[in-house]
N, CA, C and O atoms as a printed pandas DataFrame, in Angstrom:
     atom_number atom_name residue_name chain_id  residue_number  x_coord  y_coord  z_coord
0              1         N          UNK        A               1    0.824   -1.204    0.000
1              2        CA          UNK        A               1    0.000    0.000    0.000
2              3         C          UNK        A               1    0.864    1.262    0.000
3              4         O          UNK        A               1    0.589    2.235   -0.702
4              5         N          UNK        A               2    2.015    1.200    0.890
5              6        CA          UNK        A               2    2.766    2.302    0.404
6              7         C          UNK        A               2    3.348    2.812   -0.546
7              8         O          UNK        A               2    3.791    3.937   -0.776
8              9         N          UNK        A               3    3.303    1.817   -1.113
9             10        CA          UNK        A               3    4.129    1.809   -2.773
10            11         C          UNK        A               3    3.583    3.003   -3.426
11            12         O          UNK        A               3    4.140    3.941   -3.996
12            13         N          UNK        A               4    1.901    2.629   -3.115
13            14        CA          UNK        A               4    0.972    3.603   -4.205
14            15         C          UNK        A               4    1.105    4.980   -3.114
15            16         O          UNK        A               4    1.042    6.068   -3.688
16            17         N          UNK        A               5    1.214    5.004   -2.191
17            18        CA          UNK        A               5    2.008    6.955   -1.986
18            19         C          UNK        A               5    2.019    7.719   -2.627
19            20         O          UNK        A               5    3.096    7.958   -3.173
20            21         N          UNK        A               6    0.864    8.549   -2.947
21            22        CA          UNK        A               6    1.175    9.451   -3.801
22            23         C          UNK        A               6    2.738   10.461   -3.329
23            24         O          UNK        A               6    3.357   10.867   -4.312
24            25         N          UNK        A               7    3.225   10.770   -2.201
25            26        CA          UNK        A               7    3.983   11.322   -2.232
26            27         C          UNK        A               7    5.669   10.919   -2.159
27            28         O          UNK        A               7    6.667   11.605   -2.379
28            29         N          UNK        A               8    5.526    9.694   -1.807
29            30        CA          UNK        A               8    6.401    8.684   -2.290
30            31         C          UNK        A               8    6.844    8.489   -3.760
31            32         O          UNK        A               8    7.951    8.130   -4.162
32            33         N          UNK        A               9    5.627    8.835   -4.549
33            34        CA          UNK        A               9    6.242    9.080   -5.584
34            35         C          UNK        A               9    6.870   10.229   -6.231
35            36         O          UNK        A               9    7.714   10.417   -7.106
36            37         N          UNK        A              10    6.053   10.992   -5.380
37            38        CA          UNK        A              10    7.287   12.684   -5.676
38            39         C          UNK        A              10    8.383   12.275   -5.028
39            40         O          UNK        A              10    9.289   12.266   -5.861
40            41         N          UNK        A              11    8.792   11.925   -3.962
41            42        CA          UNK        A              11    9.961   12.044   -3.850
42            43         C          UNK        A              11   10.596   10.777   -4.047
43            44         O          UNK        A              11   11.519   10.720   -3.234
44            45         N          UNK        A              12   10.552    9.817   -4.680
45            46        CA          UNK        A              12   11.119    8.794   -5.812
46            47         C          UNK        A              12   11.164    9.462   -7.626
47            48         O          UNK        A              12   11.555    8.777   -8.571
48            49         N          UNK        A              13   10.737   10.704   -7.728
49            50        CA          UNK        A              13   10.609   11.290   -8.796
50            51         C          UNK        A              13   10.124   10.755   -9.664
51            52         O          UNK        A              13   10.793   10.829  -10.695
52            53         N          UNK        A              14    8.603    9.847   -9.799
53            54        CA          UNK        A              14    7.964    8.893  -10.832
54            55         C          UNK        A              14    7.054    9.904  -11.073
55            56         O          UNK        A              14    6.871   10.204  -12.253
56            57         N          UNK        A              15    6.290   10.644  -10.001
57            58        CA          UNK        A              15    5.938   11.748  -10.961
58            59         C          UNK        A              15    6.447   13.172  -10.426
59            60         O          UNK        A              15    7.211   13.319   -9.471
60            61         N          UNK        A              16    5.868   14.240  -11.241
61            62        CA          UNK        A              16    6.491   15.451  -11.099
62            63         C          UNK        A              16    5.632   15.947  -10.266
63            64         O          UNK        A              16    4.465   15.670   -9.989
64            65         N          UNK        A              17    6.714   17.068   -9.746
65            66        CA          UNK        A              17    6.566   17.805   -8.348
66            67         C          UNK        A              17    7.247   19.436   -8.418
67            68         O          UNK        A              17    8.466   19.301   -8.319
68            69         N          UNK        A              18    6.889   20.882   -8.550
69            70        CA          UNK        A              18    7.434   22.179   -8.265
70            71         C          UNK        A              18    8.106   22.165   -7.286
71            72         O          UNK        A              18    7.897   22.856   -6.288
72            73         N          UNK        A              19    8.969   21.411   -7.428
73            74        CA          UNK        A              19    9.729   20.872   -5.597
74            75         C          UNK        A              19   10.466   22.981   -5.403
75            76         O          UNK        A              19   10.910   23.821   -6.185
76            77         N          UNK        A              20   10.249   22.930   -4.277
77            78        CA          UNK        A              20   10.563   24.168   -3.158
78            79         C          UNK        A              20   11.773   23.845   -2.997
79            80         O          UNK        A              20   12.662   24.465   -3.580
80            81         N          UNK        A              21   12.023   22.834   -2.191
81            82        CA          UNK        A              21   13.208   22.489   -1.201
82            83         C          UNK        A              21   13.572   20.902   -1.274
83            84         O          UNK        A              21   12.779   19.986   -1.491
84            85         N          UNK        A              22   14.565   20.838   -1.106
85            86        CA          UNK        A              22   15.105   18.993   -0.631
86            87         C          UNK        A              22   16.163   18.952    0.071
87            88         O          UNK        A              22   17.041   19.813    0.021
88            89         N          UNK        A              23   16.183   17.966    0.779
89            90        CA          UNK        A              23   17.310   17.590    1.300
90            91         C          UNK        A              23   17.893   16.160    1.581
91            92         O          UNK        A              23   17.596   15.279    0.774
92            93         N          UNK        A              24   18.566   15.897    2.477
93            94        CA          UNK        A              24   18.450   14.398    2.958
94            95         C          UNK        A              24   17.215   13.930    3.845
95            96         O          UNK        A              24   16.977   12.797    3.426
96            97         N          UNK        A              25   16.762   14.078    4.351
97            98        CA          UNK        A              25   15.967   14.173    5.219
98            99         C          UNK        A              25   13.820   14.705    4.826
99           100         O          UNK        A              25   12.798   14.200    5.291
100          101         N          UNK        A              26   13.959   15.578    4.071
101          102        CA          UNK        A              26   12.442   15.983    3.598
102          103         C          UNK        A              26   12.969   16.926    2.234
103          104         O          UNK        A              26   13.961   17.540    1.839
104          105         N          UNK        A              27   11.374   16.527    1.762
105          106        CA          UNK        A              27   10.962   17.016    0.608
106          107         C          UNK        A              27    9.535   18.333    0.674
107          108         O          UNK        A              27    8.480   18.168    1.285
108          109         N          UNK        A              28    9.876   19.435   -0.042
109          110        CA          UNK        A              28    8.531   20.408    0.066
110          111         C          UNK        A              28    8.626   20.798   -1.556
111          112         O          UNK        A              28    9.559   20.965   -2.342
112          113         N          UNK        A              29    6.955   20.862   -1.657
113          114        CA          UNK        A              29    6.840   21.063   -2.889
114          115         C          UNK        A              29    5.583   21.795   -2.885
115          116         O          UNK        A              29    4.948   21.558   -1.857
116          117         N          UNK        A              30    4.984   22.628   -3.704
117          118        CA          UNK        A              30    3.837   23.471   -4.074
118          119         C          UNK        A              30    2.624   22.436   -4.508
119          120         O          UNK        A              30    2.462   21.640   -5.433
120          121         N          UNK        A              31    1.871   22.850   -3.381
121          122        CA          UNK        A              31    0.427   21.824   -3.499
122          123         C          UNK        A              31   -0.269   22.396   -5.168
123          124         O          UNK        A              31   -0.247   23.497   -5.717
124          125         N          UNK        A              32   -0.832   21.087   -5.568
125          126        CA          UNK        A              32   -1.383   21.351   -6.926
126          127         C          UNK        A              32   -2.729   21.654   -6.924
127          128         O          UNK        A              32   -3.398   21.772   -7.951
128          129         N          UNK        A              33   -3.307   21.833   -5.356
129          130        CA          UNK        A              33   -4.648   22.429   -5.431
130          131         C          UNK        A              33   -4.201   23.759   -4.421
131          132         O          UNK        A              33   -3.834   23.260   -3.357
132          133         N          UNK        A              34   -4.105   25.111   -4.361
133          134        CA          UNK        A              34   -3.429   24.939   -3.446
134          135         C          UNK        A              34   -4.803   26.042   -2.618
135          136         O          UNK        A              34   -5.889   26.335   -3.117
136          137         N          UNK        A              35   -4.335   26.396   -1.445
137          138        CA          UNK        A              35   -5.553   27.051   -0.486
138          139         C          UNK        A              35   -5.371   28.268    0.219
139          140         O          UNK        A              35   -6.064   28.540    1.199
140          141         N          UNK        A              36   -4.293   29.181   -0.308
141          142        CA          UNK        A              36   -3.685   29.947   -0.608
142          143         C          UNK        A              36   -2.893   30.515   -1.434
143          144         O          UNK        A              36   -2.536   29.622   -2.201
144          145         N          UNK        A              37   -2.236   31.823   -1.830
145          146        CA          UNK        A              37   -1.400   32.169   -2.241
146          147         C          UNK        A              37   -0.216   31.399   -2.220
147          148         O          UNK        A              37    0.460   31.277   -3.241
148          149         N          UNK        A              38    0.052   30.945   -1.304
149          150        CA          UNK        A              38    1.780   30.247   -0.868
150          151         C          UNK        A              38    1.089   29.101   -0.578
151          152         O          UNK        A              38    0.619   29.220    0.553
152          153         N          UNK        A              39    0.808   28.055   -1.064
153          154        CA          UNK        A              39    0.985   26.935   -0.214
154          155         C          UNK        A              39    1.866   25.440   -0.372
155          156         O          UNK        A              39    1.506   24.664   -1.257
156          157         N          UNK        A              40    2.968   25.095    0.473
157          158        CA          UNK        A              40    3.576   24.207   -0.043
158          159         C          UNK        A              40    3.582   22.958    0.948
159          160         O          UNK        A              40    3.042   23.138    2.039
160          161         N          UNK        A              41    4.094   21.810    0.698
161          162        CA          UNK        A              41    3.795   20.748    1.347
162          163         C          UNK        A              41    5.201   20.271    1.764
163          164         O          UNK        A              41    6.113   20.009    0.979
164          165         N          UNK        A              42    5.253   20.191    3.173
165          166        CA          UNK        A              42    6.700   19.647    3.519
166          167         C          UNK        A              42    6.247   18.440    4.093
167          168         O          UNK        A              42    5.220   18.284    4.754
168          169         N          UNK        A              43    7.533   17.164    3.630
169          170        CA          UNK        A              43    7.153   15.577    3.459
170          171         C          UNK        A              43    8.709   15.404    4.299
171          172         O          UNK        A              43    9.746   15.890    3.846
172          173         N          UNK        A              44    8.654   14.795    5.304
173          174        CA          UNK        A              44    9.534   13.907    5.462
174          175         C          UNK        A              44   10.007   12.781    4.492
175          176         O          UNK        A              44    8.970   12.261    4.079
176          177         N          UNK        A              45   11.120   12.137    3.914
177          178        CA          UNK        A              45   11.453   11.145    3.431
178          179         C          UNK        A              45   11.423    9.799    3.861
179          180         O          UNK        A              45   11.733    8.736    3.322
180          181         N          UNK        A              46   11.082   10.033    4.693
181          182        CA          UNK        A              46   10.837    8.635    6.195
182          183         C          UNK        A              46    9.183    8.373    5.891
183          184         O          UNK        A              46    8.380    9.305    5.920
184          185         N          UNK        A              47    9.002    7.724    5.755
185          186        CA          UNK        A              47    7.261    7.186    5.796
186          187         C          UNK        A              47    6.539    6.928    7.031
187          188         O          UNK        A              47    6.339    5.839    7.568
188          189         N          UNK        A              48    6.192    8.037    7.387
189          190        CA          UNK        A              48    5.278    7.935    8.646
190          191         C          UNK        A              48    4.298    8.438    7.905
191          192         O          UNK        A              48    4.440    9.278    7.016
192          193         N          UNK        A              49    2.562    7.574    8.509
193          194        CA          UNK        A              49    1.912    7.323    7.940
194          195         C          UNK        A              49    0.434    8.668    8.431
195          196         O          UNK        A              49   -0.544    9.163    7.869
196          197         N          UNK        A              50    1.040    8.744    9.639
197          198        CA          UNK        A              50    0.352   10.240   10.142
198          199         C          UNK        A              50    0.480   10.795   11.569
199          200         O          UNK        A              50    0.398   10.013   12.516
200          201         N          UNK        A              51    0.625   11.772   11.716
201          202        CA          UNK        A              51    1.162   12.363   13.073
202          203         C          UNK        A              51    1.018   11.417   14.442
203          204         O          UNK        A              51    2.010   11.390   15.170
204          205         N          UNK        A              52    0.273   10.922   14.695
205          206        CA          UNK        A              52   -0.017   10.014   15.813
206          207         C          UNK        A              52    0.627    8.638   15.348
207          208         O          UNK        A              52   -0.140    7.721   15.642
208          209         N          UNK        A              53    1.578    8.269   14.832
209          210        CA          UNK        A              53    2.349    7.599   14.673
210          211         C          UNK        A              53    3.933    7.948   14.950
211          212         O          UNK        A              53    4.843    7.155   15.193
212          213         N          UNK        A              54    3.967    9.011   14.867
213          214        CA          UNK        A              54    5.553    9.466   15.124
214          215         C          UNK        A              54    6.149    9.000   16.782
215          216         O          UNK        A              54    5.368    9.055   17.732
216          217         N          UNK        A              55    7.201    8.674   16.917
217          218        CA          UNK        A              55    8.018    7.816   17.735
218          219         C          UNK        A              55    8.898    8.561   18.266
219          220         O          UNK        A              55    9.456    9.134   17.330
220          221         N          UNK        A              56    9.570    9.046   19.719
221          222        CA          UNK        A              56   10.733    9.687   20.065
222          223         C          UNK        A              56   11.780    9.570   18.972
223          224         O          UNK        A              56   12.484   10.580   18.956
224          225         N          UNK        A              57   12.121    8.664   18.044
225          226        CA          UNK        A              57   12.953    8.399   17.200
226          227         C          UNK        A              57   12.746    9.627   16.252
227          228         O          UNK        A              57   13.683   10.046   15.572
228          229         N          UNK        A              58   11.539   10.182   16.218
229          230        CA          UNK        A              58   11.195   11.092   15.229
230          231         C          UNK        A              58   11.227   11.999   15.435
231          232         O          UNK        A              58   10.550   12.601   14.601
232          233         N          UNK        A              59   11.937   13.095   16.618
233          234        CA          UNK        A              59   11.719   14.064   17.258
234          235         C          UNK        A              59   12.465   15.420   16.475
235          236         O          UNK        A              59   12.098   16.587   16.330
236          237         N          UNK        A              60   13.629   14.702   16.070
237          238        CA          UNK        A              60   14.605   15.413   15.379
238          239         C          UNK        A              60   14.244   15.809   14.297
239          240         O          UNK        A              60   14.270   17.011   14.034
240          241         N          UNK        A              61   13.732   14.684   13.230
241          242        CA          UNK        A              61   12.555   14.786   12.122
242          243         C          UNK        A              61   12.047   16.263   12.025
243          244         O          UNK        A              61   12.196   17.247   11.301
244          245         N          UNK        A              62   11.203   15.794   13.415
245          246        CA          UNK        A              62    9.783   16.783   13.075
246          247         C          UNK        A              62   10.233   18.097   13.276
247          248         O          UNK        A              62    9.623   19.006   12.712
248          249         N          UNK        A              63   11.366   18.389   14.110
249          250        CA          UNK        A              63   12.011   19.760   14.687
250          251         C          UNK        A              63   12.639   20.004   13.108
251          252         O          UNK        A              63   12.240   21.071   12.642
252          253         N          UNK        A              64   13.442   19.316   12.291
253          254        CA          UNK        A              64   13.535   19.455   10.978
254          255         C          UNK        A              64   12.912   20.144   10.310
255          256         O          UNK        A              64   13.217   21.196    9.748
256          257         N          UNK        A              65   11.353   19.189   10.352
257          258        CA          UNK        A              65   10.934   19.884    9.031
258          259         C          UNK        A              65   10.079   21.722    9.629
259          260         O          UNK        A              65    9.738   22.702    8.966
260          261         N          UNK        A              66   10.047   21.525   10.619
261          262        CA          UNK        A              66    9.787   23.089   11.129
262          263         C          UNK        A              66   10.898   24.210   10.675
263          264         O          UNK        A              66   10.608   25.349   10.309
264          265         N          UNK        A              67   12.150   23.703   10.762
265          266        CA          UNK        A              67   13.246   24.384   10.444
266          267         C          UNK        A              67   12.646   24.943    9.060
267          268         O          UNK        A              67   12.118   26.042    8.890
268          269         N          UNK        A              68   12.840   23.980    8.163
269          270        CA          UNK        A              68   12.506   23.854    6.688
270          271         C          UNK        A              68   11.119   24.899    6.521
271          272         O          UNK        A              68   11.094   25.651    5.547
272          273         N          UNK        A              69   10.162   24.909    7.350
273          274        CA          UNK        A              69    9.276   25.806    7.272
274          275         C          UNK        A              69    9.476   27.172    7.350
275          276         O          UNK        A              69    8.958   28.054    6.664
276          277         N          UNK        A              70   10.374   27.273    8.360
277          278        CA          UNK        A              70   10.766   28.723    8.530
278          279         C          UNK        A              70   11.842   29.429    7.607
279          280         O          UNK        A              70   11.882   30.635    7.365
280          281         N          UNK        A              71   12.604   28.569    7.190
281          282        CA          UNK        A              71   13.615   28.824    5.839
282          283         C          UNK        A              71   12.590   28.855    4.433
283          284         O          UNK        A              71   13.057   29.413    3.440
284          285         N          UNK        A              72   11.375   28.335    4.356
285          286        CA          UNK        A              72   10.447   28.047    3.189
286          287         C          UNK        A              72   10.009   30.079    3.013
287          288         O          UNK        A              72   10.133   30.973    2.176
288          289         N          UNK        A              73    9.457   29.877    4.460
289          290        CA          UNK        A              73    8.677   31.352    5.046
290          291         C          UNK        A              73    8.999   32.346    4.230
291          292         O          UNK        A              73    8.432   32.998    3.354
292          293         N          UNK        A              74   10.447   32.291    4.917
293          294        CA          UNK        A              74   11.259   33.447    4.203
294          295         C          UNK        A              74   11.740   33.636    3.197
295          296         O          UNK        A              74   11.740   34.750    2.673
296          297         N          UNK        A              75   12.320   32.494    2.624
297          298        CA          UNK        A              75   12.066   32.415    0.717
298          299         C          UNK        A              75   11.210   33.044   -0.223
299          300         O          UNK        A              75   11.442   33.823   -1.148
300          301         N          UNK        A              76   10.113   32.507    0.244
301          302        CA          UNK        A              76    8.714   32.611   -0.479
302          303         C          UNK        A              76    7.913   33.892    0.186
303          304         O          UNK        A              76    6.693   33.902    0.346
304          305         N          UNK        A              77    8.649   34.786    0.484
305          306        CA          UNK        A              77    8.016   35.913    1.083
306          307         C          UNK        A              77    6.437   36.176    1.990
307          308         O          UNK        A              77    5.590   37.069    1.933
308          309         N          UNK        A              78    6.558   35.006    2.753
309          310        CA          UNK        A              78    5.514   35.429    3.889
310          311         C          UNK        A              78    5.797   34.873    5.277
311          312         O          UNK        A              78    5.025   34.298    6.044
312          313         N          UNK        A              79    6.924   35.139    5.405
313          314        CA          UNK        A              79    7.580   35.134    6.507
314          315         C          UNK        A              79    6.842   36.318    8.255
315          316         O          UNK        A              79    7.137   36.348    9.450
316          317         N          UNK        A              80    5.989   36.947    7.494
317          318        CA          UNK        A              80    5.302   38.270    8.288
318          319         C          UNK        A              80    3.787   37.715    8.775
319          320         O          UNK        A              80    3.048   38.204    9.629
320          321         N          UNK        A              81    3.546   36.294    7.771
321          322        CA          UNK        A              81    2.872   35.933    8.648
322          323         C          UNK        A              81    2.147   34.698    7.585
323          324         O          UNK        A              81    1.729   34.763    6.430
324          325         N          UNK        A              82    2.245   33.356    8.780
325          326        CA          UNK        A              82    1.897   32.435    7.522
326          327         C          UNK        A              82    1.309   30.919    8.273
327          328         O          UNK        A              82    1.991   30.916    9.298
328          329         N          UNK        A              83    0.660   29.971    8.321
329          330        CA          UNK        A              83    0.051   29.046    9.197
330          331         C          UNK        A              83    0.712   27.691    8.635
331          332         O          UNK        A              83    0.732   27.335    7.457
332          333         N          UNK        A              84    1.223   27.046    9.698
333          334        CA          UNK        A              84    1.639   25.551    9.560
334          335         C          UNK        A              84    0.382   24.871    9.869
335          336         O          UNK        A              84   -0.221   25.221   10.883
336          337         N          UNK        A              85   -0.176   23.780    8.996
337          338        CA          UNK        A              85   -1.074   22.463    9.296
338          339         C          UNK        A              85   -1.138   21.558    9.313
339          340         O          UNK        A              85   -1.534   21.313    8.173
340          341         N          UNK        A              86   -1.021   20.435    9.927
341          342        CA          UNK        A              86   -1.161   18.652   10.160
342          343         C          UNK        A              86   -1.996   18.279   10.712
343          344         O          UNK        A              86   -2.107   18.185   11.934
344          345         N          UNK        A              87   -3.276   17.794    9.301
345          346        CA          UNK        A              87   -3.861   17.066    9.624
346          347         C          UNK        A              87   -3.383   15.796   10.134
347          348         O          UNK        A              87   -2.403   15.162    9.743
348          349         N          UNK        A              88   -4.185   15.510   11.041
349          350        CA          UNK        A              88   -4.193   13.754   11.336
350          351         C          UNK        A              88   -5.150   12.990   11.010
351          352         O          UNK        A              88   -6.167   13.484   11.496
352          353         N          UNK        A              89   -5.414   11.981   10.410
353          354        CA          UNK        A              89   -6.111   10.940    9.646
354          355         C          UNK        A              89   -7.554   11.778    9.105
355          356         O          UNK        A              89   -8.070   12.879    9.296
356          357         N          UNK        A              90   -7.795   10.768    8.466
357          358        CA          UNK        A              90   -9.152   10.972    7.631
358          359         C          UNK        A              90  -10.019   12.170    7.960
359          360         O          UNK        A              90  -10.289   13.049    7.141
360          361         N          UNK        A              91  -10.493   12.140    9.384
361          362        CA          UNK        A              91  -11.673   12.778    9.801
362          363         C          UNK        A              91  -11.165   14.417   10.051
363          364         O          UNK        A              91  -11.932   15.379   10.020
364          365         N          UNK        A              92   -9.652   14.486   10.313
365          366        CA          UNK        A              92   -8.868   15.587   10.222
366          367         C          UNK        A              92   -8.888   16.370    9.088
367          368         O          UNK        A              92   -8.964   17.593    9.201
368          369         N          UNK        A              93   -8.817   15.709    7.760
369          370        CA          UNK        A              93   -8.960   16.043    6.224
370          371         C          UNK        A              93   -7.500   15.595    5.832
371          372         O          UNK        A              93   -6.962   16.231    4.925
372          373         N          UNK        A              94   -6.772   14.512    6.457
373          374        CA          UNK        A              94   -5.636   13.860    6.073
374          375         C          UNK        A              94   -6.090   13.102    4.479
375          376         O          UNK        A              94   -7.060   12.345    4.511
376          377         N          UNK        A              95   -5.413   13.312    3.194
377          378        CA          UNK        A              95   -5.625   12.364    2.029
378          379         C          UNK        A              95   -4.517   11.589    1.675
379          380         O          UNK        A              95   -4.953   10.502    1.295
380          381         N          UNK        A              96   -3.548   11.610    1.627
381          382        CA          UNK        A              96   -2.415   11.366    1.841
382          383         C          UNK        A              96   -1.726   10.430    3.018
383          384         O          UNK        A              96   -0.814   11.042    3.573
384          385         N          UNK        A              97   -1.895    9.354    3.434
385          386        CA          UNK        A              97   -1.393    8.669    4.396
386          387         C          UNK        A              97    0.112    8.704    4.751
387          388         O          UNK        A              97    0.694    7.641    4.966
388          389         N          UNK        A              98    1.016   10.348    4.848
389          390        CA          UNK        A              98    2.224    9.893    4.621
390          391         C          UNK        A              98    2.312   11.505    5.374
391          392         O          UNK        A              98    2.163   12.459    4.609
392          393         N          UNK        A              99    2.532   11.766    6.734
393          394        CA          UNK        A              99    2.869   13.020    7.421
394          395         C          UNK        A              99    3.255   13.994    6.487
395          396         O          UNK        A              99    3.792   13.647    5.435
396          397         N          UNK        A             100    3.075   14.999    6.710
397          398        CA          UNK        A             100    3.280   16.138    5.612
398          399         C          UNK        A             100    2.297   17.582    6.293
399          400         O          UNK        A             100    1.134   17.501    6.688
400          401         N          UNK        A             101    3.149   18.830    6.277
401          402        CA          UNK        A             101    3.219   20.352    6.692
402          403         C          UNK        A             101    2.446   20.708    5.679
403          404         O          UNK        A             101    2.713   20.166    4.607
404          405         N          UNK        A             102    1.211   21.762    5.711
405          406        CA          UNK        A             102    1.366   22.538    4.979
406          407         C          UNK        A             102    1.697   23.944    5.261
407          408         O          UNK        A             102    1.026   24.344    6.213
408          409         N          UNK        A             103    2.180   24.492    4.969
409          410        CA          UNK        A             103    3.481   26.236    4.760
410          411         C          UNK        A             103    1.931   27.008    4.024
411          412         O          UNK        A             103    1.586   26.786    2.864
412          413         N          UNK        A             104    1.289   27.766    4.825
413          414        CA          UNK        A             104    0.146   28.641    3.690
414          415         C          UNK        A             104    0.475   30.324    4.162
415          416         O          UNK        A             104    0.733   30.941    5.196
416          417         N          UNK        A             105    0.360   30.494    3.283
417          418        CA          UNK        A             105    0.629   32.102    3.878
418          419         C          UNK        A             105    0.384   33.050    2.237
419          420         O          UNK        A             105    0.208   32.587    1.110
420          421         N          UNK        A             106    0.433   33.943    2.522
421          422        CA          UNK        A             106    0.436   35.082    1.309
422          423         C          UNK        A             106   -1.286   35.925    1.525
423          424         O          UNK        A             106   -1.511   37.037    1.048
424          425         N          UNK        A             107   -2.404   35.064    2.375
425          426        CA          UNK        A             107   -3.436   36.383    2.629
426          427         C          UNK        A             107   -3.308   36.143    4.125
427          428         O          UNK        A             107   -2.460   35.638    4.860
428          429         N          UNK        A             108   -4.706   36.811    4.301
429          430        CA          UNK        A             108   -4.900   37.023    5.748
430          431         C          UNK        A             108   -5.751   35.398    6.165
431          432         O          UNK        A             108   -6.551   34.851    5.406
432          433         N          UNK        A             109   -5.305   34.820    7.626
433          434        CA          UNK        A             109   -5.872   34.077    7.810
434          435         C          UNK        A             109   -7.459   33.708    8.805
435          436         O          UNK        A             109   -6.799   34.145    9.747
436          437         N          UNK        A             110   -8.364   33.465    9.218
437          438        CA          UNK        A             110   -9.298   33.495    9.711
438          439         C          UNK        A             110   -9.083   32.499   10.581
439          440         O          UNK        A             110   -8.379   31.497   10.450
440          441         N          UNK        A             111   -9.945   32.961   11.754
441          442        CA          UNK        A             111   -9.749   31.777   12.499
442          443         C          UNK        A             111  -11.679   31.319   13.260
443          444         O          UNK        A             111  -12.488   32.246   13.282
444          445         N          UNK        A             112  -11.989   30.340   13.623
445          446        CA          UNK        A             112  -11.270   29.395   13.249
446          447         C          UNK        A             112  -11.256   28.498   12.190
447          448         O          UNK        A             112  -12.252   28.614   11.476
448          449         N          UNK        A             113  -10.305   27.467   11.773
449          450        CA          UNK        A             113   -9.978   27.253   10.281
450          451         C          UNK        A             113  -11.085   26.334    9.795
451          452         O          UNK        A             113  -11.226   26.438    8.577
452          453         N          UNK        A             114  -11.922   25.462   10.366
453          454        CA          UNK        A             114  -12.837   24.571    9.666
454          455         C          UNK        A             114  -13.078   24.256   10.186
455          456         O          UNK        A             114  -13.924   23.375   10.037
């Protein structure tokens, strides 16, 4: 089942991706629906399947890909003000079974979100 990952396959490069950023460690790329002005998707390279799965082993990970958010921020000019999101499973609006940030920023945000 992981195989079919959709984001597994961006970052196996089988299909294409506006990749943002890479590294050893995670992949961010510009969502193809997106829900803002800025919105990009930061993926760990590690396959965790959704936030309530992550393990002390993963701590470093996740402090990672925050890094990566805040270096994204400021790249992509909305560093002044911009919302990190992780869903967790289905009922969250998780589609994707594979942990992943979204970076939204570029309007004003409302709260609360849904």
């Amino acid at each position: 089942m992981m195989a079919d990952n959709l984001f597994l396959k961006i970052i196996n490069k089988t299909i294409p991706a506006k990749i943002a950023y890479e590294d050893d460690l995670c992949l961010a790329f510009h969502d193809i629906n997106p829900q803002a002005p800025t919105h990009v998707l930061i993926i760990p390279k590690k396959v965790i399947r959704t936030h309530d799965e992550l393990t002390a082993e993963d701590q470093s990970l996740l402090g990672h890909l925050h890094l990566v958010a805040i270096k994204l921020a400021k790249e992509l000019g909305v560093a002044s003000g911009y919302r990190l999101v992780i869903n967790c499973r289905e009922q969250a609006g998780q589609t994707v079974p594979h942990l992943h940030l979204h970076l939204l920023g570029g309007r004003d945000m409302t709260w609360p979100p849904g």
